[in-house]
N, CA, C and O atoms as CSV, one atom per row, in Angstrom:
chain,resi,resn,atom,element,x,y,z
A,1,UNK,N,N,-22.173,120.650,23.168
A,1,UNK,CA,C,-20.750,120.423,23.345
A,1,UNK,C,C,-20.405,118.941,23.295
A,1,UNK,O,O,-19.382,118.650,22.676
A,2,UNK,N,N,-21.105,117.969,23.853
A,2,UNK,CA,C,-20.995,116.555,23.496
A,2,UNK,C,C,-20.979,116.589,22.245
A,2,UNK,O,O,-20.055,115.847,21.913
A,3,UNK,N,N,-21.473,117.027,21.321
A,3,UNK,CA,C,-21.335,116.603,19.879
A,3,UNK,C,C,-19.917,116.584,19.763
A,3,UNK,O,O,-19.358,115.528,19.466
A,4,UNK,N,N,-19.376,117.455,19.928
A,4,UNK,CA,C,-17.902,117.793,19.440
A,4,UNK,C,C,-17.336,116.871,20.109
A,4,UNK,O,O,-16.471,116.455,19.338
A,5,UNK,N,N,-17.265,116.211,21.179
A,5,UNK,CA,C,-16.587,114.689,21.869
A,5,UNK,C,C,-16.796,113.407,20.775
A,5,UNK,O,O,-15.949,112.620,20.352
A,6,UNK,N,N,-18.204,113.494,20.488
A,6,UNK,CA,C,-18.482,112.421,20.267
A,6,UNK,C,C,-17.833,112.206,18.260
A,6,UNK,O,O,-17.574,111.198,17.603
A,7,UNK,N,N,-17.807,113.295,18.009
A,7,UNK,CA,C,-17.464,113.292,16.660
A,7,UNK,C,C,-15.499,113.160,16.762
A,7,UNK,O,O,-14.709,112.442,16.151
A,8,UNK,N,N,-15.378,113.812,17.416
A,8,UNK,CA,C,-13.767,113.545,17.866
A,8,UNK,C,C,-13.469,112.331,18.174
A,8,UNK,O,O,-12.321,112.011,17.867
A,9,UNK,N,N,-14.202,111.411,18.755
A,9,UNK,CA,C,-14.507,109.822,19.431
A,9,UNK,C,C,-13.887,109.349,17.905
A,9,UNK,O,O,-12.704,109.254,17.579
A,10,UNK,N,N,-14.888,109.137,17.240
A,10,UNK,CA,C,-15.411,108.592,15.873
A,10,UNK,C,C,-13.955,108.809,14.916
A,10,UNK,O,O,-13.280,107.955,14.341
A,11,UNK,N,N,-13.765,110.385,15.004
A,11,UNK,CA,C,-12.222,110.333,14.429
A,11,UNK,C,C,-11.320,110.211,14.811
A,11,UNK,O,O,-10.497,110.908,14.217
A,12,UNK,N,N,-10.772,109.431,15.866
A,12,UNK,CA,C,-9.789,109.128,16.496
A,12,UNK,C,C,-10.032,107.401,16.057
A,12,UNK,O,O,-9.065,106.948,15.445
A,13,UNK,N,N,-10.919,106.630,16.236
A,13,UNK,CA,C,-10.646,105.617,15.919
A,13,UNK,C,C,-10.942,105.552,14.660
A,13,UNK,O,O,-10.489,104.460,14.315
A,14,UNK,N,N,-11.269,105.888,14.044
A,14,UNK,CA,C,-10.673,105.740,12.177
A,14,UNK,C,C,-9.059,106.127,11.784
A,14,UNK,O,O,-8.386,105.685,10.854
A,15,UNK,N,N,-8.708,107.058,12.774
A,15,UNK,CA,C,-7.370,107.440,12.533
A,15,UNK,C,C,-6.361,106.033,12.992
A,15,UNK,O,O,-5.388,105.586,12.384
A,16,UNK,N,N,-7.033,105.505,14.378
A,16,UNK,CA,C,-6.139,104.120,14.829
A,16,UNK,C,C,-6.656,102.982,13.641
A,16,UNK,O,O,-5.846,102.630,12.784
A,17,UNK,N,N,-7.519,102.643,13.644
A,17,UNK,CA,C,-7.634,102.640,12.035
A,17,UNK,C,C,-6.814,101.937,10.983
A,17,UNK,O,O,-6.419,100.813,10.675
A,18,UNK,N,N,-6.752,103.589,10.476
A,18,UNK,CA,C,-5.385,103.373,9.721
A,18,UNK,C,C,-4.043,103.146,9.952
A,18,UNK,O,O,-3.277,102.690,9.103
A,19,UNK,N,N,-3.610,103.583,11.562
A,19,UNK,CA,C,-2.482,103.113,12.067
A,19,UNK,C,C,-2.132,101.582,12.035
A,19,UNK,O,O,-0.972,101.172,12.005
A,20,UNK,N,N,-3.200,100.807,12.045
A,20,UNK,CA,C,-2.995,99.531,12.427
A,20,UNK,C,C,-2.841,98.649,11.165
A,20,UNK,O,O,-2.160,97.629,11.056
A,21,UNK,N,N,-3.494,99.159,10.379
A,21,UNK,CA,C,-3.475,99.193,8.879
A,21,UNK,C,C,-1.235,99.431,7.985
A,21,UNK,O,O,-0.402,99.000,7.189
A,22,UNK,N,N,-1.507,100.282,8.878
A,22,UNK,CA,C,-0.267,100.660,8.118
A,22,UNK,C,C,0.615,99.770,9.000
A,22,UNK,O,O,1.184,98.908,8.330
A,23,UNK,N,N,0.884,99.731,10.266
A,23,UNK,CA,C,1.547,98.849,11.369
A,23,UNK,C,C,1.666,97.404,10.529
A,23,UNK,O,O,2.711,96.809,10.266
A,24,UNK,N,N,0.351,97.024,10.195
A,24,UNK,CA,C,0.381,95.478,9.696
A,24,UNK,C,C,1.106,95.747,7.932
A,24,UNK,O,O,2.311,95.498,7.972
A,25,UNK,N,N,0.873,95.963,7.210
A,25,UNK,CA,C,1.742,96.482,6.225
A,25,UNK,C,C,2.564,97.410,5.336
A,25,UNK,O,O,2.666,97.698,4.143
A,26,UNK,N,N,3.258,97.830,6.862
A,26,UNK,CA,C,4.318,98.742,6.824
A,26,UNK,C,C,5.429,98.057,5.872
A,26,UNK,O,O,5.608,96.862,5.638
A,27,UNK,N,N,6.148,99.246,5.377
A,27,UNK,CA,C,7.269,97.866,4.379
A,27,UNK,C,C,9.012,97.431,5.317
A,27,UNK,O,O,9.938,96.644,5.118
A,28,UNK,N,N,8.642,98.562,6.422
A,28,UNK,CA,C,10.230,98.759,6.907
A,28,UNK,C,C,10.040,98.362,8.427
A,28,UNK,O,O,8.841,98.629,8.499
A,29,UNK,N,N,10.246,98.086,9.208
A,29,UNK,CA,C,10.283,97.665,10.768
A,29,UNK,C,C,10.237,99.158,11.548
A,29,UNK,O,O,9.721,99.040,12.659
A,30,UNK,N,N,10.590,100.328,11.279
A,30,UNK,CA,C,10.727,101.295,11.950
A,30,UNK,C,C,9.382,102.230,11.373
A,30,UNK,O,O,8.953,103.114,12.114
A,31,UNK,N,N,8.883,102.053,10.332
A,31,UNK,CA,C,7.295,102.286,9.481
A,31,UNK,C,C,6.084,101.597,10.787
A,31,UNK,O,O,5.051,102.146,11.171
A,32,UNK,N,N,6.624,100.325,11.218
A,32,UNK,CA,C,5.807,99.192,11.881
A,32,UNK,C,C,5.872,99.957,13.502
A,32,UNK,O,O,4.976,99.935,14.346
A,33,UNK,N,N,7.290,100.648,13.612
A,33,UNK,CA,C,7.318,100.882,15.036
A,33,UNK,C,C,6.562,102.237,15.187
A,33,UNK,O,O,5.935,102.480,16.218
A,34,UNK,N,N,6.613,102.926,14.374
A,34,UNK,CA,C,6.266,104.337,14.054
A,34,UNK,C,C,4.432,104.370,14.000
A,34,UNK,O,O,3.706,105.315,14.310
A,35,UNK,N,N,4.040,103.030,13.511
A,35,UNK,CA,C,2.392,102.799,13.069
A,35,UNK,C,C,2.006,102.412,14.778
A,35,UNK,O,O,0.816,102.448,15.094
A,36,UNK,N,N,2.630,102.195,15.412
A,36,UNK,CA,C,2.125,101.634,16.965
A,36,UNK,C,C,2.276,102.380,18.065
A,36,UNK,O,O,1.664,102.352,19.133
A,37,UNK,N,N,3.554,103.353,17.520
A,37,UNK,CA,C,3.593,103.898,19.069
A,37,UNK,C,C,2.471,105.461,18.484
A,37,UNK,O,O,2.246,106.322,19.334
A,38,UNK,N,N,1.892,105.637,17.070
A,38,UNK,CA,C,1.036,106.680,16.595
A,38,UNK,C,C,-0.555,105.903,17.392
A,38,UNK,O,O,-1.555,106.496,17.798
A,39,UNK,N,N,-0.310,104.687,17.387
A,39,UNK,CA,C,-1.683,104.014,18.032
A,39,UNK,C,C,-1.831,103.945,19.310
A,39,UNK,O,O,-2.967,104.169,19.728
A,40,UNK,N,N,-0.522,103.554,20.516
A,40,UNK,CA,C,-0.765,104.010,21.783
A,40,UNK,C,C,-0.656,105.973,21.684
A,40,UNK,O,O,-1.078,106.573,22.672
A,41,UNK,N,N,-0.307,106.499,20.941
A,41,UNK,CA,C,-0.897,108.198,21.008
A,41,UNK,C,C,-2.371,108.313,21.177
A,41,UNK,O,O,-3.064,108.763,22.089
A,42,UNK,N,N,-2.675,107.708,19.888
A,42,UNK,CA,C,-4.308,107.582,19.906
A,42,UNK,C,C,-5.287,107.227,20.760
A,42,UNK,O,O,-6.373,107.675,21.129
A,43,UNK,N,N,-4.541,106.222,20.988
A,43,UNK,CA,C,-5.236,105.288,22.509
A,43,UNK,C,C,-5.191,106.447,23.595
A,43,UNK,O,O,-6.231,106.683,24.210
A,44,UNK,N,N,-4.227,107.065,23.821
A,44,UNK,CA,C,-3.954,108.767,25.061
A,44,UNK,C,C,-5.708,108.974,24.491
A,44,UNK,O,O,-6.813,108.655,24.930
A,45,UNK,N,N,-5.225,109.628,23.388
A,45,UNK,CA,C,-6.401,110.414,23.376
A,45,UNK,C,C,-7.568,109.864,23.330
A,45,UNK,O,O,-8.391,110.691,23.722
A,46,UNK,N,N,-8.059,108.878,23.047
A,46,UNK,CA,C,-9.074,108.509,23.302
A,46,UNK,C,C,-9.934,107.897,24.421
A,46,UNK,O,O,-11.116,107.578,24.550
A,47,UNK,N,N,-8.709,107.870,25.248
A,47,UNK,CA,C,-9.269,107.876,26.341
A,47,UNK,C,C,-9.616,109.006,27.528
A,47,UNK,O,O,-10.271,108.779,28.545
A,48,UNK,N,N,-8.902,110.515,27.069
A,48,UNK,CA,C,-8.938,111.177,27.663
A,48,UNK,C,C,-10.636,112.146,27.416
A,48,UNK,O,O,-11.476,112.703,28.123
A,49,UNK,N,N,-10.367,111.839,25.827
A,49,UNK,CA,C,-11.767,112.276,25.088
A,49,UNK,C,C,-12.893,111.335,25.915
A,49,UNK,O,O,-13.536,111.973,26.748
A,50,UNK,N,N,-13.125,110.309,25.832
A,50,UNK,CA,C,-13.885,109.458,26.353
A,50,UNK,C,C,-14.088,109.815,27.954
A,50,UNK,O,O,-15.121,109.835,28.623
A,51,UNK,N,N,-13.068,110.020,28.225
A,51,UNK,CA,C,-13.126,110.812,30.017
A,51,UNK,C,C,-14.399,111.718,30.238
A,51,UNK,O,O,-15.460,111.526,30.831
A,52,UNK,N,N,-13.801,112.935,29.424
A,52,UNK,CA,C,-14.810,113.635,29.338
A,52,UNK,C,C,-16.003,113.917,28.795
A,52,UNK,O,O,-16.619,114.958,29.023
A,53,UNK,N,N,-16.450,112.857,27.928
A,53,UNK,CA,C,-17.374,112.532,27.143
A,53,UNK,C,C,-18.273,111.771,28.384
A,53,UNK,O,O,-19.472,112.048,28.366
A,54,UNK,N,N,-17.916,111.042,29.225
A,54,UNK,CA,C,-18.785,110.315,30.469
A,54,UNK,C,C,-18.512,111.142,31.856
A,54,UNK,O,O,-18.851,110.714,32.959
A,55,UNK,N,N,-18.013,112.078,31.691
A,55,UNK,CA,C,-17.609,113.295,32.637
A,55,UNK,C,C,-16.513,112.631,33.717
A,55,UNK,O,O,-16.782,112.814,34.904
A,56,UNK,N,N,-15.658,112.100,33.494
A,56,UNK,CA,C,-14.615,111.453,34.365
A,56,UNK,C,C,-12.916,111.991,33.902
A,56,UNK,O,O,-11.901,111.480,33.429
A,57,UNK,N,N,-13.383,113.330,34.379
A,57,UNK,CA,C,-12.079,113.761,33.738
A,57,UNK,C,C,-10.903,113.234,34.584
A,57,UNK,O,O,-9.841,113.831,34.408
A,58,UNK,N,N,-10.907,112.092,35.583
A,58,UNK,CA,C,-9.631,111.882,36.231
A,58,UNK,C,C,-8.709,110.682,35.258
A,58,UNK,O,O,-7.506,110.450,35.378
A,59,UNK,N,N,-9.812,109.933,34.148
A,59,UNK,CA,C,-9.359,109.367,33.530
A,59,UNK,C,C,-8.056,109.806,32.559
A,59,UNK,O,O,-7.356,109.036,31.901
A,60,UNK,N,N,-7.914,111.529,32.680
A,60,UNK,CA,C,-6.799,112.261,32.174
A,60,UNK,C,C,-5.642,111.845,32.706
A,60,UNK,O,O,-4.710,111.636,31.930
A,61,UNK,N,N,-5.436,111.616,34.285
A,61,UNK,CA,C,-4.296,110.999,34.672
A,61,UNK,C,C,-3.747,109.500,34.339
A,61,UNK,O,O,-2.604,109.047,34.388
A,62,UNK,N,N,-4.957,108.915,33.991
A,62,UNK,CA,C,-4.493,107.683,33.691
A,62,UNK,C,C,-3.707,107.665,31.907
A,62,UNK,O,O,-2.874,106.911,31.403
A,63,UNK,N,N,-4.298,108.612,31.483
A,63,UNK,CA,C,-3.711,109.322,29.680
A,63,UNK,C,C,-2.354,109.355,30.272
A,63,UNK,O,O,-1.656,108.341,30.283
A,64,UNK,N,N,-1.948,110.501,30.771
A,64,UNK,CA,C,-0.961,111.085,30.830
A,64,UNK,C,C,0.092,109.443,31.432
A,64,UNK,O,O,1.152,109.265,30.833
A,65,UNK,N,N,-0.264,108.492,32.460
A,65,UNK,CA,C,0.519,107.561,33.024
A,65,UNK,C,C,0.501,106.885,31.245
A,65,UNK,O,O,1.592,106.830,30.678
A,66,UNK,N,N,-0.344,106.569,30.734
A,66,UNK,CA,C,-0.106,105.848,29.466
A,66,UNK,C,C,0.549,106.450,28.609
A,66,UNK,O,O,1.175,105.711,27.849
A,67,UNK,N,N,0.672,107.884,28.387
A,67,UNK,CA,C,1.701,108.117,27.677
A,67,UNK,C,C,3.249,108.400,27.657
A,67,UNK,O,O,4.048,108.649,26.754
A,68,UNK,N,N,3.364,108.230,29.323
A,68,UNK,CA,C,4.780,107.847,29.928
A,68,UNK,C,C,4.880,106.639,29.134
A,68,UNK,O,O,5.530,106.716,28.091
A,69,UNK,N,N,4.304,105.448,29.477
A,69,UNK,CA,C,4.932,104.165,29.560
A,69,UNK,C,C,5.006,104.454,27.924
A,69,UNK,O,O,5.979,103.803,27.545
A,70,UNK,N,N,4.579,104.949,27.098
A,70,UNK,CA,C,4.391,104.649,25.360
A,70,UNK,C,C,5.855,105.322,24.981
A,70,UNK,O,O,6.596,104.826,24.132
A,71,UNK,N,N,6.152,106.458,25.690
A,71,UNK,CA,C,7.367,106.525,25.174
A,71,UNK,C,C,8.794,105.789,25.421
A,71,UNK,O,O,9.805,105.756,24.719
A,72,UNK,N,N,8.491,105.199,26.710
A,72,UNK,CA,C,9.644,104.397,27.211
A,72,UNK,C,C,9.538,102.891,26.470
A,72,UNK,O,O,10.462,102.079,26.424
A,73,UNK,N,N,8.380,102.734,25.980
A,73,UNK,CA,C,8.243,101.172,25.451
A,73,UNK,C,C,9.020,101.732,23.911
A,73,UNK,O,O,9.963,101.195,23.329
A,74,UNK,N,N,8.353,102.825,23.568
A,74,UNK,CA,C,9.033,103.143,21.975
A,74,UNK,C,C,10.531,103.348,21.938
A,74,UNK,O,O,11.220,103.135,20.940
A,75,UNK,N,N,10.963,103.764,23.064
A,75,UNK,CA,C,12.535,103.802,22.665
A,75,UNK,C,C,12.900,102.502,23.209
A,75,UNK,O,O,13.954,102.014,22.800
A,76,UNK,N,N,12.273,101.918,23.982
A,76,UNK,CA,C,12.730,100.501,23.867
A,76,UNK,C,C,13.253,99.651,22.969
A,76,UNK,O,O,14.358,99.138,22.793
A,77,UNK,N,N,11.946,99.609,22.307
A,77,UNK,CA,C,11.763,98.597,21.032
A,77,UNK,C,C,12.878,98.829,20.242
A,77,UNK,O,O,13.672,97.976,19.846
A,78,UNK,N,N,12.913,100.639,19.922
A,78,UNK,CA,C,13.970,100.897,19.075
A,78,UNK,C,C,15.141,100.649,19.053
A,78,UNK,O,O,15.802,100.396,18.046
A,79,UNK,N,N,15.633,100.709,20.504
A,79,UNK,CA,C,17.303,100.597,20.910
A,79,UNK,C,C,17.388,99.101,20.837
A,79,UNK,O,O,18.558,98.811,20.585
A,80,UNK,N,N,16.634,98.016,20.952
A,80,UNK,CA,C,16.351,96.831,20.819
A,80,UNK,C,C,17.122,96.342,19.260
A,80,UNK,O,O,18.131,95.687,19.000
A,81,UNK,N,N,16.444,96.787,18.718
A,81,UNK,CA,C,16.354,96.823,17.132
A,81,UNK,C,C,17.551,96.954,16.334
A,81,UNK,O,O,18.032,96.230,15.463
A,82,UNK,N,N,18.068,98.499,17.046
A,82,UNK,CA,C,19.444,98.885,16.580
A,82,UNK,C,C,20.414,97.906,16.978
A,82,UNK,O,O,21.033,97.175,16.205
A,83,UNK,N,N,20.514,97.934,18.248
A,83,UNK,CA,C,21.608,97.409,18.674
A,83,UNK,C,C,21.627,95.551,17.829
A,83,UNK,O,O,22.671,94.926,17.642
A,84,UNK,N,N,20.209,95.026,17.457
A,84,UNK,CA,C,20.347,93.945,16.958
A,84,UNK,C,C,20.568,93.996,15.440
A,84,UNK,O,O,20.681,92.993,14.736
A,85,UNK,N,N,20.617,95.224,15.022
A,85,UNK,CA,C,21.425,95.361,13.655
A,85,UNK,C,C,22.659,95.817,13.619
A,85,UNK,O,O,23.433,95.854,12.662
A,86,UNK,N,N,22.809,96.169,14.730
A,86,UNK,CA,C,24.722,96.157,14.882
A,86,UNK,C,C,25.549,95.015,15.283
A,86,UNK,O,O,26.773,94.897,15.223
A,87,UNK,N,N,24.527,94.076,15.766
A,87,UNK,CA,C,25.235,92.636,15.948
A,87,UNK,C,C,25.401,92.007,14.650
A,87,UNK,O,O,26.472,91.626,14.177
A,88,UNK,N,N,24.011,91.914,14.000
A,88,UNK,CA,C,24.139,91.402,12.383
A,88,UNK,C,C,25.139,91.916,11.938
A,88,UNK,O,O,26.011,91.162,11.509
A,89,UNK,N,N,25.305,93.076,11.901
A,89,UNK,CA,C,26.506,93.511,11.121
A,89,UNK,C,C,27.967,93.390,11.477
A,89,UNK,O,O,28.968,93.541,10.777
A,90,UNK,N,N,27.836,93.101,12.663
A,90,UNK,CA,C,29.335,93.144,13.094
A,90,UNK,C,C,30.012,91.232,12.515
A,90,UNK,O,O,31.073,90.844,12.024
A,91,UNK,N,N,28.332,90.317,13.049
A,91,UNK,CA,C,28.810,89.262,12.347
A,91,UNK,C,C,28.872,88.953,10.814
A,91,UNK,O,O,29.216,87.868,10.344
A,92,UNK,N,N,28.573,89.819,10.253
A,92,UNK,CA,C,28.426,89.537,8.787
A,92,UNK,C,C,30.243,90.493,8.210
A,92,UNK,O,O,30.861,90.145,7.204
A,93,UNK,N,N,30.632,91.466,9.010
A,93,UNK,CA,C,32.014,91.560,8.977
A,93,UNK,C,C,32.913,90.599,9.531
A,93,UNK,O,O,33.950,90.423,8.892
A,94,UNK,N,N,32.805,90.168,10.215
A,94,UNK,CA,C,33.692,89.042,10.962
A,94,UNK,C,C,33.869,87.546,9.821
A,94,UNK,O,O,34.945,86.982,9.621
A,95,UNK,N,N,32.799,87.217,9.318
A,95,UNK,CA,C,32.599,86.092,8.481
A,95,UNK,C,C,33.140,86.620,7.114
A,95,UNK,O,O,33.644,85.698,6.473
A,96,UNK,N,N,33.192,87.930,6.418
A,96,UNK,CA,C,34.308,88.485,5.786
A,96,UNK,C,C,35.489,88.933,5.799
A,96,UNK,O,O,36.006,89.461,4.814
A,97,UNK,N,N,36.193,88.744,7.169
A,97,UNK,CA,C,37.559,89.153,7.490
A,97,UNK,C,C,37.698,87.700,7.229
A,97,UNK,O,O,38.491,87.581,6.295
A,98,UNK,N,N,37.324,86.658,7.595
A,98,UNK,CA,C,37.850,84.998,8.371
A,98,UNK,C,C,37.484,84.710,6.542
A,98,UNK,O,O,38.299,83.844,6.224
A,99,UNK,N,N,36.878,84.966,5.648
A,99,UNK,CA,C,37.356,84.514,4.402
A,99,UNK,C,C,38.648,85.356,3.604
A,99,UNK,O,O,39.104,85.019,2.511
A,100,UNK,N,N,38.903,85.994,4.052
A,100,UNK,CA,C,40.355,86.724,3.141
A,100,UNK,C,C,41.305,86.198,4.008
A,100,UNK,O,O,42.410,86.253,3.468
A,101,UNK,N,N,41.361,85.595,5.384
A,101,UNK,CA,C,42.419,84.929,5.676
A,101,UNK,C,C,42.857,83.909,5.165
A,101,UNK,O,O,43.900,83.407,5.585
């Protein structure tokens, strides 16, 4: 039954991997946000796998506290983001009203 941990181990970090891969040349900012919060997922699981792979399954609670904070950091970032492309935009209308005056 360890086999099956340990091979799950192995594919979980090839999968973060490629997350980080794609994170670093993502083409869009929300590609970039999407490549990180798929890597704190990964990170859940690999640590929960790893729990039980060294028989410490309490390390599951500490998964589950990390994947609270991953979703509150991800809508963070996001509402961050938006709201700073609704400022751009609101000033990039404003600087086109004040030239037709």
């Amino acid at each position: 039954m360890q086999y099956v941990y340990t091979v799950s181990t192995f594919a979980i970090i090839l999968a973060m991997t490629l997350c980080v891969v794609r994170a670093v040349k993502g083409p869009t900012l929300f590609d970039r946000v999407l490549a990180g919060n798929a890597v704190g997922t990964l990170a859940i699981l690999l640590l929960i796998v790893t729990g039980f792979l060294l028989e410490r399954p309490e390390w599951t609670d500490i998964g589950l506290t990390y994947a609270l904070l991953n979703i509150v950091a991800a809508l963070a970032i996001l509402k961050y983001f938006r709201s700073e492309h609704i400022l751009h935009r609101a000033k990039r209308e404003d600087s086109s009203n004040e030239r037709c005056i």
